[in-house]
C-alpha positions as CSV (number, residue, x, y, z in Angstrom):
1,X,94.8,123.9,114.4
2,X,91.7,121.8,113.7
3,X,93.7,119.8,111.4
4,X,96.4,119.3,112.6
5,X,94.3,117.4,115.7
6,X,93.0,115.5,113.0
7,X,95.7,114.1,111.3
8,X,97.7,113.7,114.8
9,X,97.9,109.8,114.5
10,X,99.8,110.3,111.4
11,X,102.1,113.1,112.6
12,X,102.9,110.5,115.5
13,X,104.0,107.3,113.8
14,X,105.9,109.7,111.2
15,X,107.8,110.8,114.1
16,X,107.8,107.2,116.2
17,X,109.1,105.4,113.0
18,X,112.3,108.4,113.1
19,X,112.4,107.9,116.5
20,X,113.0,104.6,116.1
21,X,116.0,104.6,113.8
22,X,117.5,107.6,116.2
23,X,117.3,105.3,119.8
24,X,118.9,102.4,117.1
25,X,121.9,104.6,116.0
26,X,122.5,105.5,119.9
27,X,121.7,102.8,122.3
28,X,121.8,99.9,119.3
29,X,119.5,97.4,121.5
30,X,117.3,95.8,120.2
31,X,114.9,95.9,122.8
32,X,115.3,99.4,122.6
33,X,113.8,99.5,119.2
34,X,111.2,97.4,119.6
35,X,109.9,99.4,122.4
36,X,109.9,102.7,120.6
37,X,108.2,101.3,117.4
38,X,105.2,99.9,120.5
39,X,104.9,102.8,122.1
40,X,104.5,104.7,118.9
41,X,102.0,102.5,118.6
42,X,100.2,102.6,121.3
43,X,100.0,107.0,121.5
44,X,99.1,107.0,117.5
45,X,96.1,104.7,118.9
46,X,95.2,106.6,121.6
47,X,95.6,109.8,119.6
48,X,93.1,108.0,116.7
49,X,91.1,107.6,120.0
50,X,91.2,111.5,120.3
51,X,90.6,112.6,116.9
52,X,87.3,110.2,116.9
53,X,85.4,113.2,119.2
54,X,86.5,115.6,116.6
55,X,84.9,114.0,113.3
56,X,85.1,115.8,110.2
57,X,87.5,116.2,107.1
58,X,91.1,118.1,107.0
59,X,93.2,119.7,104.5
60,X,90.3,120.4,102.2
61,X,88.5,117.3,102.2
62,X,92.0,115.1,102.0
63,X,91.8,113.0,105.2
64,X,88.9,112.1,107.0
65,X,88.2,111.4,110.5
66,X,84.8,109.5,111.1
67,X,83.7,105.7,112.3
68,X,85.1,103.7,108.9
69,X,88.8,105.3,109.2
70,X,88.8,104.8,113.2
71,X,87.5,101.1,113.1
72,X,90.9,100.2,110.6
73,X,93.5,102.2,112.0
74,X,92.5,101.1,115.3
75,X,92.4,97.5,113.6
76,X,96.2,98.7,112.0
77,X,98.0,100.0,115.0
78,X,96.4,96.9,116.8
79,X,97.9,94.5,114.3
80,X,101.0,96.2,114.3
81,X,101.8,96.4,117.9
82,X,101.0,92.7,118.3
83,X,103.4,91.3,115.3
84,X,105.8,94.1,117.5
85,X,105.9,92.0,120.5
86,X,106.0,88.2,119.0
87,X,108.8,89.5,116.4
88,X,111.5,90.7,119.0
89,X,112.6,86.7,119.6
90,X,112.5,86.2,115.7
91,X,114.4,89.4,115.0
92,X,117.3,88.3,117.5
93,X,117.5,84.7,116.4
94,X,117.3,85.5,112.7
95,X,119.9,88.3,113.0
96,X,117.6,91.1,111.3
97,X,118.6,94.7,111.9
98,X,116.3,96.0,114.5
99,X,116.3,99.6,114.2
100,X,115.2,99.1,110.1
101,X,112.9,96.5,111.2
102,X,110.8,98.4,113.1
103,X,111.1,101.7,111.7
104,X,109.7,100.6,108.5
105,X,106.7,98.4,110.7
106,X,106.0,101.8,112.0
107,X,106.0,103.9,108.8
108,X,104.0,100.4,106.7
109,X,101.4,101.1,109.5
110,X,101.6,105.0,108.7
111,X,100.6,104.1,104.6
112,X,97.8,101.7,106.0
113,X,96.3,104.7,108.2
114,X,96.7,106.9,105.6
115,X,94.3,104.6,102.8
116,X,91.5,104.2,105.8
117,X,91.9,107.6,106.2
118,X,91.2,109.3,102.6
119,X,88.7,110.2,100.5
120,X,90.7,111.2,97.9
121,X,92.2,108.9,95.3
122,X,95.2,110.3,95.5
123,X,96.2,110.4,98.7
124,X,94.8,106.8,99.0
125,X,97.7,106.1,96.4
126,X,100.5,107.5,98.4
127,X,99.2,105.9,101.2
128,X,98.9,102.7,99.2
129,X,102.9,103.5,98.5
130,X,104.1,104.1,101.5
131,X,102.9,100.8,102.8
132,X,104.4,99.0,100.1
133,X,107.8,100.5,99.5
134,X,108.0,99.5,103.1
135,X,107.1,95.9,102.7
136,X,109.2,95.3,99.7
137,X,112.6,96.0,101.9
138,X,110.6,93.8,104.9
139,X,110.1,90.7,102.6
140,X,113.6,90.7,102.1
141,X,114.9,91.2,105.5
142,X,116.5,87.5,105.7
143,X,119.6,88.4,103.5
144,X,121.2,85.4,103.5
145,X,117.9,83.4,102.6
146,X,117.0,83.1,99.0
147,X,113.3,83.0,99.5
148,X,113.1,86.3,101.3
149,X,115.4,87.8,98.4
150,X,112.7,86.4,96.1
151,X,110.0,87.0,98.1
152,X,111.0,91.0,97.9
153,X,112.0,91.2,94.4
154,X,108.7,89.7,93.3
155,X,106.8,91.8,95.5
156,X,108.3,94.9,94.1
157,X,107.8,94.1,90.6
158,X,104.1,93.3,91.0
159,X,103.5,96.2,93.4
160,X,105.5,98.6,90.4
161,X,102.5,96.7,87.9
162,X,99.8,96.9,90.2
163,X,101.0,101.5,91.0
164,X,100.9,102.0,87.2
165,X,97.6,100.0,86.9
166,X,95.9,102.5,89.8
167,X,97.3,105.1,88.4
168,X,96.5,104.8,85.1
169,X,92.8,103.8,86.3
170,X,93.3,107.2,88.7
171,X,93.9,109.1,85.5
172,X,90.9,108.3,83.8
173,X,88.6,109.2,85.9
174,X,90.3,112.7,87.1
175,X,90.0,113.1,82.8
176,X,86.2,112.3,83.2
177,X,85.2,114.4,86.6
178,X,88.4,116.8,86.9
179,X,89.0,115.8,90.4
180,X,90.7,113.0,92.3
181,X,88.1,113.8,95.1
182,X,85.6,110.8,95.5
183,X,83.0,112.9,95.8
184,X,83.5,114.8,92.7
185,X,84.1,111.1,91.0
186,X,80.4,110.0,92.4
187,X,79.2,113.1,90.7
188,X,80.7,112.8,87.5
189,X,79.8,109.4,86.9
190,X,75.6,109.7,88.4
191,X,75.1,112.2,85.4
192,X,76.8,109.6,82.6
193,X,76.5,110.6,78.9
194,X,79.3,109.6,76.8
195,X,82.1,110.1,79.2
196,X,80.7,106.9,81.3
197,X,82.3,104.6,79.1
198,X,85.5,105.9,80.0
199,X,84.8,106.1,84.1
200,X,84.0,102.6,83.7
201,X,87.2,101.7,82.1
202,X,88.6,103.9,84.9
203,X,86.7,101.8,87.6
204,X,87.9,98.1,86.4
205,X,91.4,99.4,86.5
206,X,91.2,100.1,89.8
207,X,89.2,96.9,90.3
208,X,92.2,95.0,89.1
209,X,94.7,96.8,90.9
210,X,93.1,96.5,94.6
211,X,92.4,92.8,93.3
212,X,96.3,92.7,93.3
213,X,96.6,94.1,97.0
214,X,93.6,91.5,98.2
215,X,95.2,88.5,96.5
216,X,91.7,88.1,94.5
217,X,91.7,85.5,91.8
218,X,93.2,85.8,89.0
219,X,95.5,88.6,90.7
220,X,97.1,86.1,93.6
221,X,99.9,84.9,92.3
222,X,102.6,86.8,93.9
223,X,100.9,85.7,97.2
224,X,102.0,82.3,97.9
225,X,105.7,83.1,97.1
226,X,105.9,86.7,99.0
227,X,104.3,85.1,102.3
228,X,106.4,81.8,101.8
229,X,109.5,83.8,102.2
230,X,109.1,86.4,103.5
231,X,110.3,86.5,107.7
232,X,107.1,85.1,109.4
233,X,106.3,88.6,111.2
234,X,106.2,90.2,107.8
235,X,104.2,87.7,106.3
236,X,101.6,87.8,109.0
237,X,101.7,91.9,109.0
238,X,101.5,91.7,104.8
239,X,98.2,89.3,105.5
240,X,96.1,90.8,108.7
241,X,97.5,94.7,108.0
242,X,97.8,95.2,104.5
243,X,95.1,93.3,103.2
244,X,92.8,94.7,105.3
245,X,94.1,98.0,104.3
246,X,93.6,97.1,100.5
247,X,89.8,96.2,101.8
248,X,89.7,99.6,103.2
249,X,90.4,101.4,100.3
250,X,88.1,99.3,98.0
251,X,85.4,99.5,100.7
252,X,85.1,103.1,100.3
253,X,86.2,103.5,96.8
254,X,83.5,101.6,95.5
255,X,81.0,102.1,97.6
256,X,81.4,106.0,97.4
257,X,83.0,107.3,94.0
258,X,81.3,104.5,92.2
259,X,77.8,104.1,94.4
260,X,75.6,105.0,90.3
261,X,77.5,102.2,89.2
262,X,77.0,99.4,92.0
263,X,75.0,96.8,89.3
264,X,78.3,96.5,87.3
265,X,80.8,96.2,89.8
266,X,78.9,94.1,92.4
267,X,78.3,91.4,89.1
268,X,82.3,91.2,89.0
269,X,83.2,91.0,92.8
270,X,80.7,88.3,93.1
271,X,82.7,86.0,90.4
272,X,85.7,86.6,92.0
273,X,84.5,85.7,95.4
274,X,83.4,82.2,94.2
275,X,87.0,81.9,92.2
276,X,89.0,83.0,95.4
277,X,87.4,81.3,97.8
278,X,87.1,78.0,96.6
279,X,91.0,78.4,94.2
280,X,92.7,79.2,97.8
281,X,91.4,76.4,99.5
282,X,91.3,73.7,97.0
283,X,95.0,74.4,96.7
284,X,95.3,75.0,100.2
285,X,94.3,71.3,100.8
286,X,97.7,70.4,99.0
287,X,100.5,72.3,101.0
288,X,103.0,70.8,103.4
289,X,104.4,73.8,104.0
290,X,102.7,76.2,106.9
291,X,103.2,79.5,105.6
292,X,102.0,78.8,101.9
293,X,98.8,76.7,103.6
294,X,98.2,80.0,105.4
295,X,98.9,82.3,102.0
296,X,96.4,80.1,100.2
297,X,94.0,80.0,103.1
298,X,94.3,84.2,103.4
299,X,93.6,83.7,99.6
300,X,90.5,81.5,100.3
301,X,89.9,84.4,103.2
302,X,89.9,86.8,101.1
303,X,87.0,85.4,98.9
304,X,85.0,85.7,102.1
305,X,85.3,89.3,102.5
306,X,84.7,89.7,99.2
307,X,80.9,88.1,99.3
308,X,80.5,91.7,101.4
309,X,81.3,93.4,98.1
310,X,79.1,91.3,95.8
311,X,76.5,91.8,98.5
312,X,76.5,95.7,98.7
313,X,74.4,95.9,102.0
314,X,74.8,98.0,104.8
315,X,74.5,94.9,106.7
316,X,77.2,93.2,104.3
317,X,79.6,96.3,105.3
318,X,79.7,95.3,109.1
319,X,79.8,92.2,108.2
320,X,82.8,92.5,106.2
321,X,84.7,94.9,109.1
322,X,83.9,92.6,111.6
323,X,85.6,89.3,109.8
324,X,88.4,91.7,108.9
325,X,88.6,92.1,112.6
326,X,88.2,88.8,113.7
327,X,90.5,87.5,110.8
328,X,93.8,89.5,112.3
329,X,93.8,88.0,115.5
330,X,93.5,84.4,114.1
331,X,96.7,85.3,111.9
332,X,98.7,87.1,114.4
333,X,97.8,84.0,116.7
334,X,98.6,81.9,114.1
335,X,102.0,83.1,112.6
336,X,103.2,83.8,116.8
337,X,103.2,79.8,116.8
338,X,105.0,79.3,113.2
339,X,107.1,82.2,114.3
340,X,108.1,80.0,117.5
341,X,108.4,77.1,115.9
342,X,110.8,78.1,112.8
343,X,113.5,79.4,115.9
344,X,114.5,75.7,115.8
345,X,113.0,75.1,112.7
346,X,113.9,77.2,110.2
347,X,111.6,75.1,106.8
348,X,108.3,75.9,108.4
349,X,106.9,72.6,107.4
350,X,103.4,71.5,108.6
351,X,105.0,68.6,110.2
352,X,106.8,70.8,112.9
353,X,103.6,70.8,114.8
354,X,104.0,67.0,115.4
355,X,103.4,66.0,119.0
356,X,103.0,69.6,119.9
357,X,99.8,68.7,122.2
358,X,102.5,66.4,124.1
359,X,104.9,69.0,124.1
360,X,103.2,72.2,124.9
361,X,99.6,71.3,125.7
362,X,98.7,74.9,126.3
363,X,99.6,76.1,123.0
364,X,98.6,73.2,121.3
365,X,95.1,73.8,123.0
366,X,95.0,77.6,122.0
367,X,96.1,76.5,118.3
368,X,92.9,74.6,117.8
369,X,90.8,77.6,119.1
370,X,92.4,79.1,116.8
371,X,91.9,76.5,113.8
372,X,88.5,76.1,115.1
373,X,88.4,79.9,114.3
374,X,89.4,80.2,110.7
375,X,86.7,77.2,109.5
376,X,84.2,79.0,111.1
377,X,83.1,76.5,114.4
378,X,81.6,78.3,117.9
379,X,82.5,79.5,120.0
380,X,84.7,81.8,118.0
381,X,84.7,85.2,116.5
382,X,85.3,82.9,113.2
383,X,81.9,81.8,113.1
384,X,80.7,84.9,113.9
385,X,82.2,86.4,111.4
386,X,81.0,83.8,108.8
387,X,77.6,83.9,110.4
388,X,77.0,87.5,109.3
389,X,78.7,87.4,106.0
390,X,76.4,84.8,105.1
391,X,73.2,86.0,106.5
392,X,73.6,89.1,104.6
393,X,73.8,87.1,101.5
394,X,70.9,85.4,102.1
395,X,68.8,88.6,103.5
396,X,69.7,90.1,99.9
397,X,68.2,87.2,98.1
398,X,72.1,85.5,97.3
399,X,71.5,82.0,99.0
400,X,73.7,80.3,96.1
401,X,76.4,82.6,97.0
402,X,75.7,81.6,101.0
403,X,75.9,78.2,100.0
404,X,78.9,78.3,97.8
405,X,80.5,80.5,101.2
406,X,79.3,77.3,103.8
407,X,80.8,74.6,101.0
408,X,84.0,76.3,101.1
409,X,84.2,76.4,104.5
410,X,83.7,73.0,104.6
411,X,86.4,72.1,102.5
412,X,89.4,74.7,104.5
413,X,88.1,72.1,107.5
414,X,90.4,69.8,105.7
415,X,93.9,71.5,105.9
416,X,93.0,73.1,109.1
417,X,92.1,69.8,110.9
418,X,95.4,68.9,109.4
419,X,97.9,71.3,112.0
420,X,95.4,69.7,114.7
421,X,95.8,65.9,114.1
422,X,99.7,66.5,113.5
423,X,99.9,68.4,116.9
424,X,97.5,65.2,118.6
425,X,97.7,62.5,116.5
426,X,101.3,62.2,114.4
427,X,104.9,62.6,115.8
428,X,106.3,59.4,117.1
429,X,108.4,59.5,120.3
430,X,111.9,59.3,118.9
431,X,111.7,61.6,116.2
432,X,109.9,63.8,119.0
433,X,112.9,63.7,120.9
434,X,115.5,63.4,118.4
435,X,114.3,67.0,117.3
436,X,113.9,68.7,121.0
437,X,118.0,67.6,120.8
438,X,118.8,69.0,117.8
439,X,117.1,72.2,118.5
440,X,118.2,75.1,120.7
441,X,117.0,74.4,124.1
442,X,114.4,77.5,124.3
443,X,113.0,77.1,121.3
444,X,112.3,73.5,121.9
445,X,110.9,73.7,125.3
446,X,109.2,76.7,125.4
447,X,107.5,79.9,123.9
448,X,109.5,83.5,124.5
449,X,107.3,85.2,126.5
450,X,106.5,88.0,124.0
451,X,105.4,85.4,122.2
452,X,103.2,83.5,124.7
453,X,101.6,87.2,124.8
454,X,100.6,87.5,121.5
455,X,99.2,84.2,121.3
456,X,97.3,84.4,124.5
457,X,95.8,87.8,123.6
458,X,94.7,86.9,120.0
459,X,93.2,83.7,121.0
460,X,91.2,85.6,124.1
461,X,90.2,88.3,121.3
462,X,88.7,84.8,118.7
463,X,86.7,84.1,122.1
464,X,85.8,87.7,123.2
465,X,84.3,89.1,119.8
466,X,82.0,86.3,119.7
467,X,80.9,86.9,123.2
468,X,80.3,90.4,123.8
469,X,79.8,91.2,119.9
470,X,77.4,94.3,120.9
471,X,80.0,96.8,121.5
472,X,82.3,96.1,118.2
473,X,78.4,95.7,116.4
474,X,78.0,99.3,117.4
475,X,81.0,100.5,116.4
476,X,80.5,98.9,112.8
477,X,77.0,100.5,112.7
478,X,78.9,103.6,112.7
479,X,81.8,102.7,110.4
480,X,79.5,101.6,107.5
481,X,77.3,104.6,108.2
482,X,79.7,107.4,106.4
483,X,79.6,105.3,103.0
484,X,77.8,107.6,100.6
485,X,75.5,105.0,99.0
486,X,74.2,103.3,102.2
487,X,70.9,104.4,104.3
């Protein structure tokens, strides 16, 4: 019974995601299905909530409860139920099916809980699965659009590369310790000999292959094109959700099955920190269209996190949750406005936000908080975020690596000061107006309500985590608590 209390939030969205394709088949409203797939949602979270008081491990050791798998699926069903409530306006004008919409939202959500929620590297692979199969039919949702048929071909034929490339890595090391259990693995590879060749080979494949799901250079390439065209909500789902879910897994991977071998690994994720951070925004710099500046800058992002991993630190593990944390809201914030905007403007060009602080001054306003957020300027959860990162660089003794983190962050100023000065500075009053004609009236004039929502709650959550950061700082204490190798 135990277990099954355990792995409740799991049961729930299994049965929310069928749910939602049964209230599609019989009422077919959208609305409909879009409130199933939230309220799903919002009972998996409050169940994940429920199952927090009963910490321990299910079905021998499979799934895990404890403070690290509650902080991301909290962080999951969270991202999900907000790209639920900007989507439904998208959804209608772009003529996607609903009831397949949101089904598969629910069960991508499902596969990120499932990778937070596993210490064993098997189950962390289905996990990994379910999420993607799922976002592979999302990216192509817009059927009549080239880009999203692109978008989801090439994400399935990296994600087929990057299952055999886990799997294969997944094979060597149940060949050296007998077990997929990371446990087991950590044991195996502490006592060495001449089978630690072989876990190490084991360990880079899985390196590469999570290097894939964060968009790490030199694994990014599919990035730029699969966020490009997929639908906006997908692409801001693929970048707060399932990157953070590909951090979850390599967070405790490495920190737990391969803890005797943190010299080697922490060498490699330190190189490719520098390389992603500064590739993604040097290119980044360069884009006039919005959603490839943002795949570059979740790139560049990316890097970030992944000075937490060269770090190794207890105090680099909060650090990295909490700019996981803070990074989804400045997305789904974000995306809500691209989202808006492509309703009358379907390119997603840089220059739609032209005159925008003219136009809608409130939205304009809350785009710079958020813009303010993402180069890391108070008072934000942004700098925050990059405040602890680097500090726990340079309490290890890595101030190069600090430096290298504050350079970059200088440089993303560039493209990000770019959305403000077009929203402020650019758009001429004819061409203004000329477009407000051309485009549908609500679009033009103002934000959809679920929209406005999302917005205004991720913009309040940029301002929030940065002043009462106690709370979440607690909560991360315990999170990075459960990794084997930290005190």
């Amino acid at each position: 019974m135990t277990d099954w209390m355990m792995v409740l939030p799991q049961l729930l969205l299994t049965a929310g995601g069928l749910a939602v394709i049964g209230v599609d088949l019989a009422a077919k409203r959208q609305e409909l299905s879009a409130l199933t797939a939230g309220l799903t949602l919002a009972v998996a979270a409050a169940a994940v909530g429920a199952a927090a008081r009963r910490a321990g491990e299910a079905w021998q050791s499979m799934l895990v409860v404890d403070g690290f798998s509650t902080f991301f699926s909290m962080l999951f069903l969270v991202t999900g139920a907000l790209v639920v409530l900007f989507s439904l306006p998208y959804v209608r004008k772009k003529e996607i099916h609903a009831g397949e919409f949101y089904s598969l939202l629910v069960f991508v959500v499902l596969g990120m809980t499932m990778m937070a929620s596993s210490r064993d590297l098997l189950v962390i692979w289905l996990g990994l699965e379910l999420l993607s199969i799922g976002s592979y039919v999302l990216a192509g949702m817009l059927k009549d659009d080239p880009r999203s048929l692109e978008a989801s071909l090439k994400y399935f034929l990296i994600g087929a590369m990057t299952s055999a490339v886990l799997l294969f890595g997944l094979s060597l090391l149940y060949g050296v310790s007998g077990a997929t259990h990371l446990e087991a693995i950590r044991r195996a590879v502490a006592v060495g000999g001449p089978w630690k060749s072989v876990a190490l080979v084991g360990m880079w494949f899985l390196a590469v292959g999570f290097g894939f799901k964060v968009a790490a250079v030199p694994f990014h390439m599919w990035a730029p094109d699969v966020y490009h065209g997929a639908p906006t909500p997908v692409a801001a789902l693929l970048i707060a959700g399932s990157e953070a879910a590909a951090f979850s897994a390599l967070i405790r991977v490495f920190n737990e099955a391969f803890a005797p071998l943190a010299a080697d690994w922490r060498a490699v994720f330190t190189v490719l920190a520098v390389a992603t951070m500064t590739y993604g925004n040097a290119v980044a710099l360069v884009q006039t269209s919005a959603k490839r500046m943002m795949a570059y800058s979740a790139i560049a992002q990316a890097g970030y996190v992944l000075v937490g991993m060269a770090v190794g630190t207890p105090e680099a593990v909060s650090a990295m949750l909490y700019y996981l944390l803070a990074y989804a809201f400045m997305v789904l914030g974000t995306f809500a406005v691209i989202a808006w905007l492509s309703l009358s403007r379907p390119d997603e060009m840089l220059d739609d936000f032209q005159g925008l602080g003219r136009r809608v001054p409130w939205v304009a306003a809350l785009t710079v908080l958020l813009m303010l957020s993402f180069i890391g300027i108070p008072p934000t959860a942004g700098f925050a975020g990059k405040f602890y990162l680097i500090k726990s660089a340079v309490s290890a003794g890595m101030v190069w690596l600090a430096v290298v983190m504050v350079v970059n962050s200088a440089i993303s100023a560039g493209y990000y000061y770019g959305i403000v000065r077009r929203m402020y500075l650019e758009g001429d009053a004819v061409r203004e107006r000329t477009a407000m004609q051309q485009a549908a009236p609500s679009a033009a004039s103002s934000m959809p309500r679920p929209m406005q929502l999302a917005l205004v709650i991720s913009a309040a959550a940029t301002v929030l985590l940065l002043l009462f950061p106690q709370p979440i700082l607690d909560w991360l204490g315990q999170a990075q608590h459960v990794l084997a190798m930290l005190p």
